[in-house]
N, C-alpha and C positions, 0 to 999 in steps of 0.2 A: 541780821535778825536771828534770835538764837531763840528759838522754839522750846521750852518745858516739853515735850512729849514724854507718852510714856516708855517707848524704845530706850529713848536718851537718859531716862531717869535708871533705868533697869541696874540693877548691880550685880546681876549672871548674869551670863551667858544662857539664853533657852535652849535645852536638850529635846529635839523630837524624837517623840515614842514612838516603837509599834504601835500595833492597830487593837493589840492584844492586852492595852494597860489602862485599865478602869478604876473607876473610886468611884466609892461610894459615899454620899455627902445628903446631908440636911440643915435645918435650920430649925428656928421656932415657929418659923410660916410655911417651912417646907416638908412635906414628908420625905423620908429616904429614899431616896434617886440613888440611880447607877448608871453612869455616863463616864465616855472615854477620855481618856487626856489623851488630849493633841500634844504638849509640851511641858517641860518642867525644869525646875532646877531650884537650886538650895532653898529662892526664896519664898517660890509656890509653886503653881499649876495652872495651867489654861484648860479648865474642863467646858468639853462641847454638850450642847445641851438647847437645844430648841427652848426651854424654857427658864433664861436664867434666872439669878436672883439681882437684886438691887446693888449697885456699888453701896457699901455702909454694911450689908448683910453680912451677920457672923455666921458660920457655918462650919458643923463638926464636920471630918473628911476621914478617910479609910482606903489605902491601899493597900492591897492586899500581893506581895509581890517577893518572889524568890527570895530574897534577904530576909522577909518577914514584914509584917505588916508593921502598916506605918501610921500611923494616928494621930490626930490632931486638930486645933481649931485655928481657921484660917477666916478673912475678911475680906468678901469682894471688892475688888481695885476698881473693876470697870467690867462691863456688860455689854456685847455686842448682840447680832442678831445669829452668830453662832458657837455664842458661850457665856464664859465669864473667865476672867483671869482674876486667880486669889491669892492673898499671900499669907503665909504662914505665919500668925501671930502668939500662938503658943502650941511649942512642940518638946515633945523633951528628947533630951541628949541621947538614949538610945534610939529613937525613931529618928532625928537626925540625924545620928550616925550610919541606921541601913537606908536612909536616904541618899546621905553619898554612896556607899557601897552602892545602891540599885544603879543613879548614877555613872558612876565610874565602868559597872560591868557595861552599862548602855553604852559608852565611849570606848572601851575596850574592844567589842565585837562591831560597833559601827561606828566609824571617828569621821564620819560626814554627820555625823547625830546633830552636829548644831545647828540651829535653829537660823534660819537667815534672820539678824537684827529688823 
């Protein structure tokens, strides 16, 4: 039996953050929150968040982070009861780029940073 999950679907590997790596995100229903990402990687973010938004919701995002800030509009994949996992659906090539850069230095000082699938 071969299960669709979303693990299985994943095409990173999820990097877990510090405790110290926030975004800031909205939407057209949402006002501007700032909430922590649990994990990340090229192709989104798992931001934790007591109140999240809908799978389907579009949502501008902002990280603010040593390489430089990152920005972008990403789209809720799925919604639990301690976040939302989103993915990056229009970013442009500089903010992609200090994405890896942020990335890569997060793997660089802790190579246990991946994320158990």
């Amino acid at each position: 039996m071969n299960q669709n999950t979303g693990k299985s679907r994943r095409r990173y590997p999820r990097i877990q953050t510090p405790k110290g790596v926030w975004v800031a995100w909205q939407s057209d229903v949402h006002k501007q929150t700032v909430s922590r990402v649990s994990d990340l990687n090229l192709g989104g973010l798992f931001i934790a968040t007591p109140e999240p938004a809908t799978p389907g919701t579009v949502l501008t995002v902002l990280l603010a982070v040593p390489e430089g800030e990152i920005r972008g509009r990403s789209t809720v994949r799925n919604s639990t009861t301690e976040g939302m996992g989103v993915e990056f659906t229009d970013i442009s090539e500089a903010d992609h780029a200090r994405l890896r850069a942020f990335i890569a230095r997060l793997l660089a000082t802790n190579p246990d940073a991946m994320a158990e699938a």
